[in-house]
TIMI-477807 format. One record per residue (C-alpha): residue number from 1; y, x, z. Coordinates in steps of 0.5 Angstrom, whole numbers, plus 2048, in hexadecimal, padded with zeros to 3 digits. Example, Ala and Ser with C-alpha at 12.3 -4.5 7.8 and 13.67 -1.06 7.14 Angstrom:
TIMI-477807
num|c2|c1|c3
1|7F7|819|810
2|7FE|81B|80E
END
This chain:
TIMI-477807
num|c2|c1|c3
1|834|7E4|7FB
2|837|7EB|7FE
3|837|7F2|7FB
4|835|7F6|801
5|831|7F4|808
6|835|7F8|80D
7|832|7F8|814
8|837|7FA|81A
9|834|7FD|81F
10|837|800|827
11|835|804|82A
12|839|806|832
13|83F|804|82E
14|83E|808|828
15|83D|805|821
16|837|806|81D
17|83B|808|817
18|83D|80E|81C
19|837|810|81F
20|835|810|817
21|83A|814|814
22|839|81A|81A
23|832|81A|819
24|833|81A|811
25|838|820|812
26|834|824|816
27|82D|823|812
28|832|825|80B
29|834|82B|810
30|82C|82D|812
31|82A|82D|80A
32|82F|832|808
33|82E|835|80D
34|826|837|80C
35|827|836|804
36|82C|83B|805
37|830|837|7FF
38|837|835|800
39|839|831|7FA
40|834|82C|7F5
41|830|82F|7F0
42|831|830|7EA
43|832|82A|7E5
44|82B|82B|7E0
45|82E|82D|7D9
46|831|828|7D4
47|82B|829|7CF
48|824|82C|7CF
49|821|82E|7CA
50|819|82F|7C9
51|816|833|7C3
52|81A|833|7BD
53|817|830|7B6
54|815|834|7B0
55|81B|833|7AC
56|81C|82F|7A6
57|81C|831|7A0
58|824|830|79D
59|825|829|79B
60|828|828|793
61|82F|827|793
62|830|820|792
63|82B|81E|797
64|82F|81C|79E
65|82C|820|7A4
66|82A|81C|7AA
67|82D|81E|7B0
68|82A|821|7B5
69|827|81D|7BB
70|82C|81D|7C1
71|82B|821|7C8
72|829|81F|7CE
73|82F|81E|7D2
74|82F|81F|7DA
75|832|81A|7DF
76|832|81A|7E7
77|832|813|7EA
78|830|816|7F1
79|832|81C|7F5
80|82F|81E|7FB
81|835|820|801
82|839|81B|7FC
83|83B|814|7FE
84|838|814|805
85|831|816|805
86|82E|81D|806
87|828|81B|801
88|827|816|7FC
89|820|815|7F8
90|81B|810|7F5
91|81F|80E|7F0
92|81E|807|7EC
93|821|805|7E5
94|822|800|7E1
95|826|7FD|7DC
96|828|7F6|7DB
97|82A|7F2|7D5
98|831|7F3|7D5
99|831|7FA|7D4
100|832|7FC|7DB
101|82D|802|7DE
102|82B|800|7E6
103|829|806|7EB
104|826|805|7F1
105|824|80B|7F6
106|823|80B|7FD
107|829|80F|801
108|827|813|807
109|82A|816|80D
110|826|81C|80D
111|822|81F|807
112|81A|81D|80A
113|817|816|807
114|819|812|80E
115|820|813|80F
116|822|80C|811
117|823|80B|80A
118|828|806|807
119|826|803|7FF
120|82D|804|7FA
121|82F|802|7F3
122|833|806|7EE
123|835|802|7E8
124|837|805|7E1
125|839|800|7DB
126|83A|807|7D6
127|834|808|7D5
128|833|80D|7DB
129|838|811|7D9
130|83C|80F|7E0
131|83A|80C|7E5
132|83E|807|7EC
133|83E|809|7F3
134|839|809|7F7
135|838|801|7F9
136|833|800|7FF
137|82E|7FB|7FE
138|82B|7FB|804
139|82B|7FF|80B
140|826|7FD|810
141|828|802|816
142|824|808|818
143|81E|804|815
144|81D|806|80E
145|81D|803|808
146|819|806|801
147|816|806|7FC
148|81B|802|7F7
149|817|7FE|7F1
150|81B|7FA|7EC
151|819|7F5|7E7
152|81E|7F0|7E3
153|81B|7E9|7E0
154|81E|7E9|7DA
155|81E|7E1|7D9
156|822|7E0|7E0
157|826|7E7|7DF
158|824|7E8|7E7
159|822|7EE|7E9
160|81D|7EF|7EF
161|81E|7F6|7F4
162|818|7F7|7F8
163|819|7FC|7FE
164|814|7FD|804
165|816|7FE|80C
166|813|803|810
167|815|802|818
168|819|809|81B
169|814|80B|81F
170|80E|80B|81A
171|80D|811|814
172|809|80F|80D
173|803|814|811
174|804|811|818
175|7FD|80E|81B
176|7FF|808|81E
177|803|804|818
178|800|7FD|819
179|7FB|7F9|813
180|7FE|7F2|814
181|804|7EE|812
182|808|7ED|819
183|80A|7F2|81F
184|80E|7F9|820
185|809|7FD|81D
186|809|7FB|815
187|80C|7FC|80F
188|810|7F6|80C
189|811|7F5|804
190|818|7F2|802
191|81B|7EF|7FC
192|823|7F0|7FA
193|825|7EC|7F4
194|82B|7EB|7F0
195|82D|7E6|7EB
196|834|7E9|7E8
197|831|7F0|7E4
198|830|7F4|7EB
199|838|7F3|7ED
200|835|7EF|7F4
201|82E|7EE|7F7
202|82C|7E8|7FB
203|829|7EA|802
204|824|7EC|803
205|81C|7E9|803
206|817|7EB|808
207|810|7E9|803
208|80C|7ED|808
209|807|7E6|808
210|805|7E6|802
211|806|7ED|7FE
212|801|7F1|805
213|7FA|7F0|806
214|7FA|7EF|80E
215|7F4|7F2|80E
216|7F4|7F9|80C
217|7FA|7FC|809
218|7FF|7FF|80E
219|803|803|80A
220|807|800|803
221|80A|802|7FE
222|80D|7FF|7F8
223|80D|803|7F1
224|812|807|7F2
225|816|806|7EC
226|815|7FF|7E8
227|811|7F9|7E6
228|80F|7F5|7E0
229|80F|7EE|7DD
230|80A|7ED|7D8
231|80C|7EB|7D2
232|806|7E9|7CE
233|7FF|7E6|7CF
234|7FC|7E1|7D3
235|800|7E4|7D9
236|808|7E4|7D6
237|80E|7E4|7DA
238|80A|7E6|7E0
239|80D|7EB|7E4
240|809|7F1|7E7
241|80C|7F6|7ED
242|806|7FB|7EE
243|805|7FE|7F6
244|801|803|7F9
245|7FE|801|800
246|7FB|806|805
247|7F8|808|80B
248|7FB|80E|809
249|7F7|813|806
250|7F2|80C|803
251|7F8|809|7FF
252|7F5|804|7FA
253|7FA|801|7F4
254|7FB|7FA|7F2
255|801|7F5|7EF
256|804|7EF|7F2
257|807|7EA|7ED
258|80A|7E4|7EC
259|809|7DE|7E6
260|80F|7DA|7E9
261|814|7DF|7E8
262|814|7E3|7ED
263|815|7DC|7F2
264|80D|7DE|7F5
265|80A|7E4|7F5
266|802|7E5|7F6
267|7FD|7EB|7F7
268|7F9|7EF|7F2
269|7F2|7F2|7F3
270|7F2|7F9|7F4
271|7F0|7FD|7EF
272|7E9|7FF|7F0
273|7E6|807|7F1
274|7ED|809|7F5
275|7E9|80D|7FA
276|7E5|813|7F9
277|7E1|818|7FE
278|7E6|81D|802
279|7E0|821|803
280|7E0|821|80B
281|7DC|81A|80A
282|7E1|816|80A
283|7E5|813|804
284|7ED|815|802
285|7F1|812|7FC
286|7F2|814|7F4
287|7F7|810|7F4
288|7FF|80E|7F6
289|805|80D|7F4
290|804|808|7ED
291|808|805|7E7
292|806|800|7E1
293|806|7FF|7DB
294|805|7F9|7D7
295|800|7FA|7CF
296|801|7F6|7C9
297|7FB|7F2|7CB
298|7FF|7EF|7D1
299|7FA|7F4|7D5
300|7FD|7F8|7DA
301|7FC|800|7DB
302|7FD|803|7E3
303|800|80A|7E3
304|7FE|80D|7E9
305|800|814|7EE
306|7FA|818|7F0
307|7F9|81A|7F7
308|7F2|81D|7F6
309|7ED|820|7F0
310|7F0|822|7EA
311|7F7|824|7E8
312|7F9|81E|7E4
313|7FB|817|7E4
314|7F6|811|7E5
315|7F6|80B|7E2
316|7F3|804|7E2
317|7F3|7FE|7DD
318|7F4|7F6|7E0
319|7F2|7F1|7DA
320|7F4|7EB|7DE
321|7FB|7EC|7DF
322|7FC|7F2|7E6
323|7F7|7ED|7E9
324|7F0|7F2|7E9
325|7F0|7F9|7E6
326|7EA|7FD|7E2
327|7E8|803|7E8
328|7ED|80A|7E7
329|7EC|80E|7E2
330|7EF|815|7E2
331|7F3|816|7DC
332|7F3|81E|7D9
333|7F9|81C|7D4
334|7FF|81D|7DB
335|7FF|822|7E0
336|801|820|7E6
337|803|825|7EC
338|802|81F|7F0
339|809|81B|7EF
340|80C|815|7EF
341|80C|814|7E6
342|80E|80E|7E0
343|80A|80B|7DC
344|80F|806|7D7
345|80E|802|7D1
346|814|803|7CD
347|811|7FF|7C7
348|80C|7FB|7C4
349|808|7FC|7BE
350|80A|7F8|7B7
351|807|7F8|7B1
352|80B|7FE|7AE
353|80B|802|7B5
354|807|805|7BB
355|809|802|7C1
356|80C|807|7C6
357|80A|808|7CD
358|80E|80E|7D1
359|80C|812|7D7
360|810|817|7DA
361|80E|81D|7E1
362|80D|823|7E2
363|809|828|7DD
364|807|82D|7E2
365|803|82E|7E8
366|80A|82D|7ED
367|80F|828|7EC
368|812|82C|7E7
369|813|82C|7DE
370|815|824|7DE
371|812|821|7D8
372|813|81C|7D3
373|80C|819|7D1
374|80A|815|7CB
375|804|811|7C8
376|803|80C|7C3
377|7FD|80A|7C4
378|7FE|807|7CC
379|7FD|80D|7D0
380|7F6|80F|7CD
381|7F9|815|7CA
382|800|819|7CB
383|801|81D|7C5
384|80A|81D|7C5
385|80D|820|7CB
386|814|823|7CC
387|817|826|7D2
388|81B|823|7D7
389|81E|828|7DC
390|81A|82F|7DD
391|81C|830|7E4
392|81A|82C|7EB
393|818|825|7E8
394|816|820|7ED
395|815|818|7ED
396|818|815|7E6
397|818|80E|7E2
398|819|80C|7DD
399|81D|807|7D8
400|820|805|7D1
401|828|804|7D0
402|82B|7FF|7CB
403|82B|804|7C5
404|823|806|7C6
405|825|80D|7CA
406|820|80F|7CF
407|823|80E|7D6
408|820|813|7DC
409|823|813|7E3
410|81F|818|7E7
411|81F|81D|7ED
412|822|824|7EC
413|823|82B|7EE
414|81E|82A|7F4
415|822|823|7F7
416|828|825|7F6
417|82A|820|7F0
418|827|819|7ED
419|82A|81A|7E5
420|82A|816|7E0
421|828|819|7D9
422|829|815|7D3
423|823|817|7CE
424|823|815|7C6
425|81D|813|7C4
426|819|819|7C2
427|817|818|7BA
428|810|818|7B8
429|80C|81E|7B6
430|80B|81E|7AE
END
């Protein structure tokens, strides 16, 4: 077990560690140069508030008055031209059982989608109100690692990272990324686990083998964001990591899962209907970058960014555990400007209570007017909503802390800032 994996380079005599720290200080001095900014952005306000109630009618003396709800608080967990790295994006968040709230972003050299990306980790045992120094998890040279999706087994208390490897020379849209599971061309999935609360991760597994189909996937992407483990029905205990795979531009969603406790992982189906015409005879994906959810029946709900069609999220429903899925469905209940978003279980129904089922992205027709939505009724309707953050919104998850708080760890202020928000669960509509 090590707490991070350092990969020395050399190049003519010079360190890569230097090579790297001139070219993220040039890179921090080409951004502000075109954005014109020379400090951060402005932290997002401490509270924000949505359409005021009507008031109440005055309460008798005697009768004690219940307090009023909690503001949503803002914390920053990652900075971008802080600690290292131009950019940081593509968060992932969870919560373990101790208490302790763990963030995972990709940390870039320059602000586009491959820049020799590393995996880094931030810790906050608070509650999100503080948060540890940058903690390297991963560097892989100038190849770059994305994509970063947690889940914990929580009979073991191990918690699994999985992340992909897109050699230097190829882009998500380039021509010739390889299908196969072998040579130069190809993207590589990996695995980081830990087995202390995230304080230290094992080295890092290549599970390429058995999570890529050999014969038609080249690009690959987990998540972003979490997994799940099931927690009822005939397939409890299983845990579940959603994945988009290309070619691009004709990506198909599936999940990977594991009965062993994340020893092996096996292959689902893709979900069926991905593809649509493009109108030029050919065929495009409607569908992307996905997060899973599981039902009260043990059935699992497939939440999926849009590439084409309608302006809202789709989605897919599996019965057998993330193994096979009903054909995408468009869902007219959330827009979606075509963003990464969260769909999270925050409780089950009892016999006395609805069970919760909490999604979060923007409201709007940009990345924009962040959203806290809320169903009871597993995502058929989404009645409660509650803004996040009005400005620039972009990639978001979400989780639950200890004390029942709604926890939001999304992209601010057009990349320049991942936040944490601390949300009180917004009260039920008479």
């Amino acid at each position: 077990m090590k707490s991070a994996i350092l990969l020395p380079a050399l190049l003519t005599g010079i360190s890569f560690a230097a090579i790297r720290a001139l070219a993220f200080a040039a890179a921090v001095l080409l951004a502000a140069s075109a954005s014109g900014a020379t400090e951060p952005p402005a932290t997002p306000p401490q509270t924000l508030t949505t359409s005021a109630a009507p008031a109440a009618p005055a309460a008798p003396a005697a009768t004690p008055v219940s307090p009023a709800p909690a503001p949503t608080t803002y914390h920053d967990v990652f900075i971008s031209g802080q600690e290292g790295y131009a950019s940081y994006r593509i968060p992932a968040v969870i919560v373990t059982p101790p208490g302790t709230v763990l963030a995972f972003a990709e940390a870039r050299l320059r602000p586009t989608d491959q820049a020799e990306n590393d995996i880094v980790l931030k810790r906050s045992t608070d509650g999100g109100a503080t948060w540890s120094p940058l903690k390297l998890l991963h560097e892989d040279g100038a190849n770059s690692l994305n994509n970063p999706t947690v889940v914990q087994d929580q009979n073991t208390r191990r918690l699994f990272l999985f992340y992909q490897r897109i050699p230097a020379h190829l882009k998500e849209h380039s021509k010739n990324t390889a299908t196969g599971l072998e040579g130069p061309d190809i993207y590589r999935n990996f695995l980081l686990t830990s087995d202390d609360d995230g304080q230290t991760w094992a080295a890092p597994r290549d599970l390429t083998a058995t999570t890529k189909r050999p014969d038609r996937a080249t690009t690959l992407a987990s998540g972003p964001g979490i997994g799940i483990q099931l927690t009822r029905g005939p397939h409890k205990n299983r845990l579940l990591i959603p994945f988009n795979q290309g070619p691009y531009g004709q990506w198909e969603n599936y999940t990977i899962f594991s009965d062993d406790a994340g020893l092996t992982w096996n292959l689902g189906e893709n979900v069926p209907g991905a593809l649509i015409p493009d109108g030029k005879g050919g065929l495009r994906s409607q569908i992307n970058e996905v997060q899973i959810a599981e039902l009260p029946d043990g059935s699992v709900l497939l939440d999926s960014r849009q590439f084409a069609g309608p302006k809202t999220r789709r989605t897919s429903r599996s019965q057998d555990g993330g193994r096979t899925w009903s054909p995408v469905a468009e869902n007219p209940a959330l827009p979606d400007p075509s963003c990464m978003a969260s769909t999270f279980r925050y409780s089950f129904p009892t016999a006395d209570t609805p069970g919760i089922l909490l999604h979060s992205g923007p409201d709007s027709t940009k990345r924009e007017r962040g959203t806290l939505f809320l169903s009871t009724d597993d995502g058929q309707t989404w009645p409660r909503q509650q803004i996040i953050h009005p400005g620039p919104f972009a990639y978001s998850i979400l989780t639950k802390l200890p004390d029942g708080t709604i926890g939001c760890l999304f992209e601010a202020d057009n990349y320049q800032r991942l936040v944490f928000a601390r949300i009180p669960l917004p009260p039920a509509k008479p």
